[in-house]
Structures are given as C-alpha cells and as structure tokens.
Biopython code that builds the backbone (N, CA, C, O; Angstrom):
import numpy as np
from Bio.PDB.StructureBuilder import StructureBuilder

atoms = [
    (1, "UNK", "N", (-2.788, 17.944, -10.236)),
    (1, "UNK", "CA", (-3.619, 16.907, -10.837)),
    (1, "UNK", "C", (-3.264, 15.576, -10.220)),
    (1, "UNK", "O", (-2.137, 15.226, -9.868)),
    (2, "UNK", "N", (-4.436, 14.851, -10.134)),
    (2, "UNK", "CA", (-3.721, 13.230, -9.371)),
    (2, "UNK", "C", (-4.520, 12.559, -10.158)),
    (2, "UNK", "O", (-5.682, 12.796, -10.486)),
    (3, "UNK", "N", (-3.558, 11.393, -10.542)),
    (3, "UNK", "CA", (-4.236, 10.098, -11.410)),
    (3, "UNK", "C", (-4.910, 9.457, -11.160)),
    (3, "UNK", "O", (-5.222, 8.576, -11.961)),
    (4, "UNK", "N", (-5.833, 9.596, -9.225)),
    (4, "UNK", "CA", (-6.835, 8.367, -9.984)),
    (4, "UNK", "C", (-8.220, 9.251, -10.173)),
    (4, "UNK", "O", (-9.301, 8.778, -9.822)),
    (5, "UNK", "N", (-8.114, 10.498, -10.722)),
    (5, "UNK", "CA", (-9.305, 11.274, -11.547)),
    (5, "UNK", "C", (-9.503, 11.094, -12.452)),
    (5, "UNK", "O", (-10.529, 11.568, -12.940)),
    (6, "UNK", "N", (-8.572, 10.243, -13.267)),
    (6, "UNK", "CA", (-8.758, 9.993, -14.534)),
    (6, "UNK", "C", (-8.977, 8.504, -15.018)),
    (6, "UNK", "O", (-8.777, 7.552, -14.263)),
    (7, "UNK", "N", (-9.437, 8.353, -16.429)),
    (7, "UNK", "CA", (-9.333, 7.167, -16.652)),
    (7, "UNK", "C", (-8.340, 6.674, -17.037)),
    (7, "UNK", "O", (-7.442, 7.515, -17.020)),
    (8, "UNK", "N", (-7.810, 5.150, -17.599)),
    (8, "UNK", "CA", (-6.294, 5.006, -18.081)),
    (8, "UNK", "C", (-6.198, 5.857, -19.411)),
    (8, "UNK", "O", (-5.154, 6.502, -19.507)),
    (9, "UNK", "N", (-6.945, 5.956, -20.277)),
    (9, "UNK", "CA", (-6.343, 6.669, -21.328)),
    (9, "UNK", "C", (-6.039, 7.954, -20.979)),
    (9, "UNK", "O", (-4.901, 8.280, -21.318)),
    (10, "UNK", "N", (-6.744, 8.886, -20.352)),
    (10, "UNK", "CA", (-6.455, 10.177, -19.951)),
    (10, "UNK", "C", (-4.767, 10.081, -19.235)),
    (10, "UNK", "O", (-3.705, 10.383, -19.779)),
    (11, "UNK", "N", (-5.006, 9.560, -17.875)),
    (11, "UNK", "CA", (-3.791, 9.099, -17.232)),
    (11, "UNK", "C", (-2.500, 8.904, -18.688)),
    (11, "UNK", "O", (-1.498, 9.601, -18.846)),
    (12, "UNK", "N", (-2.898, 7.919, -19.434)),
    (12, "UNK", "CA", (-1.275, 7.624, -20.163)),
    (12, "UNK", "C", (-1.484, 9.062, -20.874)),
    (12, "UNK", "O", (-0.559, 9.428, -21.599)),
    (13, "UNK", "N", (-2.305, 9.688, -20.778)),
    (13, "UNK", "CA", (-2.253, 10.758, -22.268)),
    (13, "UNK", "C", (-1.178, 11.968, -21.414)),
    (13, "UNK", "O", (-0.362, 12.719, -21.949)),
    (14, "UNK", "N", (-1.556, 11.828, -19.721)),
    (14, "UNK", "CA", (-0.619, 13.124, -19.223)),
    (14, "UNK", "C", (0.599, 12.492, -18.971)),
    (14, "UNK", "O", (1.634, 13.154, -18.894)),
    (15, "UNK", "N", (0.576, 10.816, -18.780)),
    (15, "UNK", "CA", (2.400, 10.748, -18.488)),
    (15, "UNK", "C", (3.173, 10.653, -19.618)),
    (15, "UNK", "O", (4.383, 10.862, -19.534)),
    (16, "UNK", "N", (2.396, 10.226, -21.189)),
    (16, "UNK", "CA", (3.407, 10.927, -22.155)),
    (16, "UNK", "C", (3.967, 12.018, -22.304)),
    (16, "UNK", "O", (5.098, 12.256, -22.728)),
    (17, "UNK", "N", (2.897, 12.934, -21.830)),
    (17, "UNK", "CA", (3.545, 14.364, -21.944)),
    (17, "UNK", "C", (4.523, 14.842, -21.105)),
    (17, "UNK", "O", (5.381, 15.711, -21.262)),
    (18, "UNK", "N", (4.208, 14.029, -20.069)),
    (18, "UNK", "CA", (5.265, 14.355, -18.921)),
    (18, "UNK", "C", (6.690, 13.644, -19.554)),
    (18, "UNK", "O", (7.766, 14.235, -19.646)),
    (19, "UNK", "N", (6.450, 12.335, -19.937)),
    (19, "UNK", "CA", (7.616, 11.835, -20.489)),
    (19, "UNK", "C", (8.541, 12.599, -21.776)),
    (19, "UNK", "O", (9.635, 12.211, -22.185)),
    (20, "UNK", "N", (7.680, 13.906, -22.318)),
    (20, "UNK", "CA", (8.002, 14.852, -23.609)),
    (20, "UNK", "C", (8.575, 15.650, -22.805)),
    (20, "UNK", "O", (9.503, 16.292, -23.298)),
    (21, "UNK", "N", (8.243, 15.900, -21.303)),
    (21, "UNK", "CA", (8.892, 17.317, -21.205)),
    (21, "UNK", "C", (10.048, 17.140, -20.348)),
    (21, "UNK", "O", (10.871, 18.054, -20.390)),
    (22, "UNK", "N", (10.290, 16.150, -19.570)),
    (22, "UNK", "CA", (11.266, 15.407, -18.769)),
    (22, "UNK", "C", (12.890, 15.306, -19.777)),
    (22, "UNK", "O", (13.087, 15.483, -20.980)),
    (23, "UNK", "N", (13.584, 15.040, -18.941)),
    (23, "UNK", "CA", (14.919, 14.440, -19.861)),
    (23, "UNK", "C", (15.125, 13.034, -19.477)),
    (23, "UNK", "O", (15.331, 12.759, -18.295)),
    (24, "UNK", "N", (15.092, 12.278, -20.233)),
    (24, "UNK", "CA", (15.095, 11.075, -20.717)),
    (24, "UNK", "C", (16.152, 10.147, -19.959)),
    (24, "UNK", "O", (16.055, 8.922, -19.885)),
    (25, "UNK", "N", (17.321, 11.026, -19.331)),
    (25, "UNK", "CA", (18.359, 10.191, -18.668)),
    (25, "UNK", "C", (17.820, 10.257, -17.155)),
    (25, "UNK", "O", (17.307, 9.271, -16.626)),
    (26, "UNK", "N", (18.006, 11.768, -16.344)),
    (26, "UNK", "CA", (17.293, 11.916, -15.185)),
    (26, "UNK", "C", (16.281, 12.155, -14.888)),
    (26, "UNK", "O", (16.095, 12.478, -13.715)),
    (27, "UNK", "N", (15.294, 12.111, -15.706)),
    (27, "UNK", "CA", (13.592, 12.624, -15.480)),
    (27, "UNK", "C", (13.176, 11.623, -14.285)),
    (27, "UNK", "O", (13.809, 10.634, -13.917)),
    (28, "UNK", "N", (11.682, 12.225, -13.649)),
    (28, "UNK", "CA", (11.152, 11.199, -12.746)),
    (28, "UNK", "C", (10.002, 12.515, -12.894)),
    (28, "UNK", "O", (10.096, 13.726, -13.097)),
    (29, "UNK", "N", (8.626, 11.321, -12.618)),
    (29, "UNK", "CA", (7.313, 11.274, -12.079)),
    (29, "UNK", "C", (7.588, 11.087, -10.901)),
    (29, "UNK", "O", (8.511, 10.380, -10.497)),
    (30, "UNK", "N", (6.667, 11.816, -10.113)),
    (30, "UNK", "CA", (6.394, 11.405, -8.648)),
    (30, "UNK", "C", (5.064, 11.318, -8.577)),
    (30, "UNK", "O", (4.511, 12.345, -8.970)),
    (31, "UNK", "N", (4.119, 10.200, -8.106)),
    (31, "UNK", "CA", (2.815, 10.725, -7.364)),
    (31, "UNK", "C", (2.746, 9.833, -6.280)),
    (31, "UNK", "O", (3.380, 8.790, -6.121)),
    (32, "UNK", "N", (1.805, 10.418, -5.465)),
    (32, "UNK", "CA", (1.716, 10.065, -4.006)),
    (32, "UNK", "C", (0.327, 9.578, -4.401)),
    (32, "UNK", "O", (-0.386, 10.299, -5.098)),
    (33, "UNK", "N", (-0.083, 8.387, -3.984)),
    (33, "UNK", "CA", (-1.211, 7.808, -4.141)),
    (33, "UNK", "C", (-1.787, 6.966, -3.273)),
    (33, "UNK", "O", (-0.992, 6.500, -2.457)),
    (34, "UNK", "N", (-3.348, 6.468, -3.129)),
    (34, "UNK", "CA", (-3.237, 5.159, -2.379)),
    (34, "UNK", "C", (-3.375, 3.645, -3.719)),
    (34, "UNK", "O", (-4.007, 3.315, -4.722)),
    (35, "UNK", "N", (-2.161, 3.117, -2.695)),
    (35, "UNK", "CA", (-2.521, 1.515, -4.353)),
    (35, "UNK", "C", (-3.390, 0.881, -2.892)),
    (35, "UNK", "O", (-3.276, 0.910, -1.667)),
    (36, "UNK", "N", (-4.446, 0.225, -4.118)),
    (36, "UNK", "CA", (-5.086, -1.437, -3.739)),
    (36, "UNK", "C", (-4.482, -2.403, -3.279)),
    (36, "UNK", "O", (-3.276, -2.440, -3.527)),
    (37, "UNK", "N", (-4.868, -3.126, -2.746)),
    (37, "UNK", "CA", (-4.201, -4.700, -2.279)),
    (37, "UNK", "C", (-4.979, -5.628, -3.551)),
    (37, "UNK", "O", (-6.177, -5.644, -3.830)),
    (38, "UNK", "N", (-4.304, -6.078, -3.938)),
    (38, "UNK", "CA", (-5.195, -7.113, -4.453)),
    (38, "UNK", "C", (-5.291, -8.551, -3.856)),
    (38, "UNK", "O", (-6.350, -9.124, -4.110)),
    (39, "UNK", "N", (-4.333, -9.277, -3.068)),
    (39, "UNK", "CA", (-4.984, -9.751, -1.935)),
    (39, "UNK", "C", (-4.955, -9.569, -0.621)),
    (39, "UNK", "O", (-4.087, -10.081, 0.086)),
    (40, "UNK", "N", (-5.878, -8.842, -0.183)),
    (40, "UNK", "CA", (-5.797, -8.360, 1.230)),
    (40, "UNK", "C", (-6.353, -9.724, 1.979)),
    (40, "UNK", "O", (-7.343, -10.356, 1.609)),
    (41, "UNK", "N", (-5.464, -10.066, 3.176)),
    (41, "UNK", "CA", (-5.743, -11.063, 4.422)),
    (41, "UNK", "C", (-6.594, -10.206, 5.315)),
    (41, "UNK", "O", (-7.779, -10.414, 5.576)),
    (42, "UNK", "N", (-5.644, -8.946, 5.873)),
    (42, "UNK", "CA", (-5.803, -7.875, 6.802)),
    (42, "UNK", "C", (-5.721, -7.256, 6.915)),
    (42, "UNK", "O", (-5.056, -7.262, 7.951)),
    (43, "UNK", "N", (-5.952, -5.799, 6.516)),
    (43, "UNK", "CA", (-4.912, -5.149, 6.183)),
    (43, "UNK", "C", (-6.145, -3.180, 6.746)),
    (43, "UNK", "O", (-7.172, -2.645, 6.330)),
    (44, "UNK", "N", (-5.179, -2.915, 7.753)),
    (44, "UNK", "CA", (-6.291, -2.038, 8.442)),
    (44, "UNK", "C", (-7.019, -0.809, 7.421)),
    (44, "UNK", "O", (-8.069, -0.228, 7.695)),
    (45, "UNK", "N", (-6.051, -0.543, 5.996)),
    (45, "UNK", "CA", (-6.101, 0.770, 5.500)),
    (45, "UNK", "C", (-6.598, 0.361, 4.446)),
    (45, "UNK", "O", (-6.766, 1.164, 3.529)),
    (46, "UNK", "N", (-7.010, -1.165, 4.281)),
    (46, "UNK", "CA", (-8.045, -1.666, 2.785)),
    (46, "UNK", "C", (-9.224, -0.640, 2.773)),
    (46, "UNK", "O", (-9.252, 0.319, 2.002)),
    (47, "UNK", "N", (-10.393, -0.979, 3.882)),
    (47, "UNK", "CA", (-11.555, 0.053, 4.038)),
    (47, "UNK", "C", (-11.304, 1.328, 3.822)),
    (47, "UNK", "O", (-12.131, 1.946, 3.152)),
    (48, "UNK", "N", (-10.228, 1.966, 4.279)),
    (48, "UNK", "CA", (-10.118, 3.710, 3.594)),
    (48, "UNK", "C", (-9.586, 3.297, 2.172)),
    (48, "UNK", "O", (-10.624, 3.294, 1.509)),
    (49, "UNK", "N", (-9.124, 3.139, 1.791)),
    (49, "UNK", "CA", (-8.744, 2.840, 0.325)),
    (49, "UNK", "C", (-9.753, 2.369, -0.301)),
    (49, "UNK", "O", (-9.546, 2.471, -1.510)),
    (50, "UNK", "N", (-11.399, 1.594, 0.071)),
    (50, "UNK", "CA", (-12.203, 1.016, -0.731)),
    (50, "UNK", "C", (-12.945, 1.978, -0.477)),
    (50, "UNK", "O", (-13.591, 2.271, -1.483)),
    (51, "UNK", "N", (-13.208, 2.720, 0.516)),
    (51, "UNK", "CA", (-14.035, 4.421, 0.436)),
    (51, "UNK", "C", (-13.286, 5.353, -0.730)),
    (51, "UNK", "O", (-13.826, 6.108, -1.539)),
    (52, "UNK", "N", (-12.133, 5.112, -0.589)),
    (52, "UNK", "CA", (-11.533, 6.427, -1.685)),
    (52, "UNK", "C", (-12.028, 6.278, -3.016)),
    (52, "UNK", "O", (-12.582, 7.172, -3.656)),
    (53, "UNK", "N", (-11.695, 4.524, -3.606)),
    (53, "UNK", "CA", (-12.132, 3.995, -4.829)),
    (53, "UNK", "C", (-13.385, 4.532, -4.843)),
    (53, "UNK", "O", (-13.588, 5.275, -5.803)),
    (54, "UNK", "N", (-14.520, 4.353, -3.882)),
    (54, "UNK", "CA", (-16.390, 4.604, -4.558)),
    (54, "UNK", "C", (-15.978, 6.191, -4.817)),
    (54, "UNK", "O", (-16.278, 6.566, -5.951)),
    (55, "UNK", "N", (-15.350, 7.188, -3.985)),
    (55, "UNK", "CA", (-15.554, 8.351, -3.588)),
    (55, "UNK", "C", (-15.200, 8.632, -5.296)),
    (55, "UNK", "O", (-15.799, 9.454, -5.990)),
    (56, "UNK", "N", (-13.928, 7.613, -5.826)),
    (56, "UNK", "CA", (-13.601, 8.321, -7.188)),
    (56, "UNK", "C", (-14.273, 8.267, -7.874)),
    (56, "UNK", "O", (-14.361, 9.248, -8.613)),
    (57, "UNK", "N", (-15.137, 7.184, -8.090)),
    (57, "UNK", "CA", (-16.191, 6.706, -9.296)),
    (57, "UNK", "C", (-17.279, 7.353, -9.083)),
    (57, "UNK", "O", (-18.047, 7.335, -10.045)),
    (58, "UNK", "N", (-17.766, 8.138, -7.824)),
    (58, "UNK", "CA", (-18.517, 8.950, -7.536)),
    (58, "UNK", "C", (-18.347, 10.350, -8.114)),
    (58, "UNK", "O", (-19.222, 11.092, -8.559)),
    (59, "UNK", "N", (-17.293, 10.513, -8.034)),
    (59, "UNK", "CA", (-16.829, 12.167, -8.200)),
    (59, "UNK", "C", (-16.239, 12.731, -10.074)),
    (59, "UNK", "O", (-16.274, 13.639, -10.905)),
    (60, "UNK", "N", (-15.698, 11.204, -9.748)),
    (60, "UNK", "CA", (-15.058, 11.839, -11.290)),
    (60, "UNK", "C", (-15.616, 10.319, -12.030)),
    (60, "UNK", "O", (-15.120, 9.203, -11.873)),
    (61, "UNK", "N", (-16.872, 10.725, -12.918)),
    (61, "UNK", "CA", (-17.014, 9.541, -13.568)),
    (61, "UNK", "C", (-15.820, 7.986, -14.438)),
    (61, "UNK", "O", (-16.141, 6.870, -14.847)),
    (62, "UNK", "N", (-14.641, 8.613, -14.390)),
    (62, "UNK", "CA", (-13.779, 7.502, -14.832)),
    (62, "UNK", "C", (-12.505, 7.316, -14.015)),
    (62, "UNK", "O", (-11.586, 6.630, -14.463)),
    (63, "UNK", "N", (-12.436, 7.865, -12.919)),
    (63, "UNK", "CA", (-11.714, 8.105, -11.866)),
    (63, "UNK", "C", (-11.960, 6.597, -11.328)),
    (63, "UNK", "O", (-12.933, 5.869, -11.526)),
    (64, "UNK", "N", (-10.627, 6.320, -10.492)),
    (64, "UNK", "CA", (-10.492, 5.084, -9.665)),
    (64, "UNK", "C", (-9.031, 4.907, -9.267)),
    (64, "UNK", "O", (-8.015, 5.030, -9.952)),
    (65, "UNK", "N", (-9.207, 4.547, -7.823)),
    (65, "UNK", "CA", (-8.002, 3.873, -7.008)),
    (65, "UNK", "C", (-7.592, 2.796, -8.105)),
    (65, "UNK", "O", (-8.386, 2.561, -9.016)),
    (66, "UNK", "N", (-6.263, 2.078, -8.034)),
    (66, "UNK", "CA", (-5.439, 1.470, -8.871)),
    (66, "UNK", "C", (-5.035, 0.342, -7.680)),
    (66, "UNK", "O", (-4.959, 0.479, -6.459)),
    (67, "UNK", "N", (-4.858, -0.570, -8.355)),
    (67, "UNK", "CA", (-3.632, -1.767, -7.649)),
    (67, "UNK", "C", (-2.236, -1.563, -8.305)),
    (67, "UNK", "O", (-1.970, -0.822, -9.252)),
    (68, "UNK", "N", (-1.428, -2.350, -7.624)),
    (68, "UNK", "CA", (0.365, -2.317, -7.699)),
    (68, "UNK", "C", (0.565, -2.657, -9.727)),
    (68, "UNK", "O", (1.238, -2.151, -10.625)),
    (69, "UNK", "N", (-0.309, -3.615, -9.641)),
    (69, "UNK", "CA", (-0.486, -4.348, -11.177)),
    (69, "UNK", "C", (-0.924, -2.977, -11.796)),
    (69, "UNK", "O", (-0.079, -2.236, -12.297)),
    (70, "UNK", "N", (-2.218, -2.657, -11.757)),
    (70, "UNK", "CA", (-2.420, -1.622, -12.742)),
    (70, "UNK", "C", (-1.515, -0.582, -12.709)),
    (70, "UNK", "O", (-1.035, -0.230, -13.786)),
    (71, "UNK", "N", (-1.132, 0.071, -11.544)),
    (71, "UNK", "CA", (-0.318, 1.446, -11.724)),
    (71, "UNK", "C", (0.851, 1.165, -12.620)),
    (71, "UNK", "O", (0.968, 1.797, -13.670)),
    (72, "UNK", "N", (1.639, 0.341, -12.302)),
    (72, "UNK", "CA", (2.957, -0.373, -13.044)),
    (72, "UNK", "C", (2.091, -0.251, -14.781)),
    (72, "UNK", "O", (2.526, 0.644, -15.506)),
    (73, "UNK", "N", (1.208, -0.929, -15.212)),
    (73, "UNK", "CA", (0.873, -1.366, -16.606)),
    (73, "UNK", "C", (0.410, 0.494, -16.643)),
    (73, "UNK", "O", (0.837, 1.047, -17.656)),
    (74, "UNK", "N", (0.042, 0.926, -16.189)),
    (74, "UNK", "CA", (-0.191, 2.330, -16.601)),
    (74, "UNK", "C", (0.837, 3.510, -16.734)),
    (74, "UNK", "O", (0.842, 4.334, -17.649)),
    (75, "UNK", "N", (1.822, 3.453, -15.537)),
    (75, "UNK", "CA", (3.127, 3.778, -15.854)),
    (75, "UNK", "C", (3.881, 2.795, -17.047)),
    (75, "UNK", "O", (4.750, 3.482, -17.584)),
    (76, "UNK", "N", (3.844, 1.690, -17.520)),
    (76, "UNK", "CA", (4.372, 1.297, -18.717)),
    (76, "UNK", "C", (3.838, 1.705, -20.428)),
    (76, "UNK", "O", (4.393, 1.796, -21.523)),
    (77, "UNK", "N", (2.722, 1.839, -19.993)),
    (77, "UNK", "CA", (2.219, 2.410, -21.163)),
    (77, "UNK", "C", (2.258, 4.179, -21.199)),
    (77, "UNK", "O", (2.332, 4.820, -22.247)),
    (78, "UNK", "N", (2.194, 4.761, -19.888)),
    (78, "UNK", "CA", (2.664, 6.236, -20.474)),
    (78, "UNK", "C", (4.782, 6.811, -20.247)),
    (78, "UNK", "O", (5.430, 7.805, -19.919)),
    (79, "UNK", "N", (5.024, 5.359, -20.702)),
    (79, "UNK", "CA", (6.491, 5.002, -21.451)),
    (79, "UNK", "C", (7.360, 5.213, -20.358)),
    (79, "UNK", "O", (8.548, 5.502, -20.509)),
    (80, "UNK", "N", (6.867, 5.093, -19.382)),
    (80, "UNK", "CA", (7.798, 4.719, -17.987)),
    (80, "UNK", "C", (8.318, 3.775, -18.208)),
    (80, "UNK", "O", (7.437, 3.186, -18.835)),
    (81, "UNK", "N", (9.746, 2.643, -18.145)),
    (81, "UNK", "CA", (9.962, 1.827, -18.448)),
    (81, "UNK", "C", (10.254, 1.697, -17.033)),
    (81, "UNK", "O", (11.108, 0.812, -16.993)),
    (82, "UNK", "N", (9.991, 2.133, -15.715)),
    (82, "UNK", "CA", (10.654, 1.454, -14.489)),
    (82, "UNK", "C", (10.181, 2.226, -13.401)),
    (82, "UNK", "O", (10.509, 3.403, -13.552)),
    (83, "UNK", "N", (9.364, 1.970, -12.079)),
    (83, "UNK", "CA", (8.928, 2.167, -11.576)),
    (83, "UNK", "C", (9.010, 2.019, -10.189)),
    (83, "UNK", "O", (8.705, 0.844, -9.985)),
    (84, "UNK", "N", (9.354, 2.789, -8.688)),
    (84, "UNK", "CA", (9.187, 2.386, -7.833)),
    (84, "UNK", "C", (8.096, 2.951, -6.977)),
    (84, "UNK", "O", (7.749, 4.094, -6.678)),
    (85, "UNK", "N", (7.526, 1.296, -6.581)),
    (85, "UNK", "CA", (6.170, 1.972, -5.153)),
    (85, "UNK", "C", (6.811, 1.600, -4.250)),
    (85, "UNK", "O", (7.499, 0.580, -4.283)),
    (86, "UNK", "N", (6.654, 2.673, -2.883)),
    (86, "UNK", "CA", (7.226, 2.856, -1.777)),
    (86, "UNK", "C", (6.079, 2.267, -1.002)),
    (86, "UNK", "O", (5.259, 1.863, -1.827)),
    (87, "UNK", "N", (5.743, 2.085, -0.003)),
    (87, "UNK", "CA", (4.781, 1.931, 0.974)),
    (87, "UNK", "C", (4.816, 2.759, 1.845)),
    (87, "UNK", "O", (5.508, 2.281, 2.744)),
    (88, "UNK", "N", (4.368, 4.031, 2.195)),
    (88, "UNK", "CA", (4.381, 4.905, 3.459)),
    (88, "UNK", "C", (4.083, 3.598, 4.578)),
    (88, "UNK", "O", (5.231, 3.465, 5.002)),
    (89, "UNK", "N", (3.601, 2.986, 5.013)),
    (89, "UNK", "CA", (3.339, 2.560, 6.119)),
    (89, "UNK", "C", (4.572, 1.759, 6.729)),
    (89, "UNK", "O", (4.707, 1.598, 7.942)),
    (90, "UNK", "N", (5.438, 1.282, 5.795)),
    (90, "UNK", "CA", (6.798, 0.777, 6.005)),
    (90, "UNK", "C", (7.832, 1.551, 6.405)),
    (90, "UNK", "O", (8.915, 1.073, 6.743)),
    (91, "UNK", "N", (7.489, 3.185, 6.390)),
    (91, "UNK", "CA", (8.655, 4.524, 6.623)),
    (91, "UNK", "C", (7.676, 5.144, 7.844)),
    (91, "UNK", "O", (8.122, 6.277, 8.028)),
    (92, "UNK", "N", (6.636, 4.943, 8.692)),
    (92, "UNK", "CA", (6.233, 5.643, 9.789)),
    (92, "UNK", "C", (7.334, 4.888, 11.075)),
    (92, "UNK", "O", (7.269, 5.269, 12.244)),
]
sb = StructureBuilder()
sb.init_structure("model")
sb.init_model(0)
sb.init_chain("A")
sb.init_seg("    ")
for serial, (resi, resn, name, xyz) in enumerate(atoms, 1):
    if name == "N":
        sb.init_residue(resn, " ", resi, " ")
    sb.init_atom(name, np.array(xyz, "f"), 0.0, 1.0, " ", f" {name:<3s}", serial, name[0])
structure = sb.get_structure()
C-alpha cells in the first residue's frame, strides 16, 4: 500500500494502526515516496512529481503527492512523533 492513494484521514487511519502494531521504543515506518517542493526555483524532478500528483487525483479519487510540510503533519497526526525525509537525489 503507498500513501499518496489515500486521503489524509485514510493515511492517519493506517499509520495508527501501524503505530498499534509496532513497539513503541524501536518501531519505524518506512515509505519511499515522491515529496513536493513547495518552493521550487529549479528543480529538474518538479514536472515528474507534478505528473505523479494529476496521475493520483486521477486514479484514486483522494489520492495525492504530499509536500515535506504535509507528510511531517500527517506522520504527526498518525502519532509519529519524529520523522526523517531523506532525499534520494542527495545519495546517487
């Protein structure tokens, strides 16, 4: 399953559960995603990332690509208290 098929309530509804079935000291979520820029200057992989966003709202009526801001407020509300985004393009 990948989160941006869903809407935010769906989304927090599976990382609570994930947060129920995890252990509380070492647990971890992983997802591999693309985040938004929210201000893009230049940025070559905005346009595939703004195709992915229509492709979601196309495909899965409440589906959508996320920015750094939303994923964080969405991981906080499905009781993540701490979060790291990596940037693949910083590890090629």
């Amino acid at each position: 399953w990948t989160l941006h098929e869903g809407s935010d309530d769906h989304c927090i509804k599976i990382l609570k559960q994930c947060r129920k079935a995890i252990p509380h000291d070492n647990g971890n979520v992983i997802t591999v995603d693309a985040v938004l820029q929210s201000n893009v200057k230049e940025d070559a992989w905005e346009d595939t990332r703004m195709v992915f966003n229509v492709t979601m709202i196309l495909h899965a009526s409440n589906g959508k690509e996320r920015t750094e801001v939303e994923w964080r407020k969405l991981l906080k509300n499905g009781r993540f208290n701490c979060c790291n985004i990596v940037s693949l393009r910083e590890h090629h």
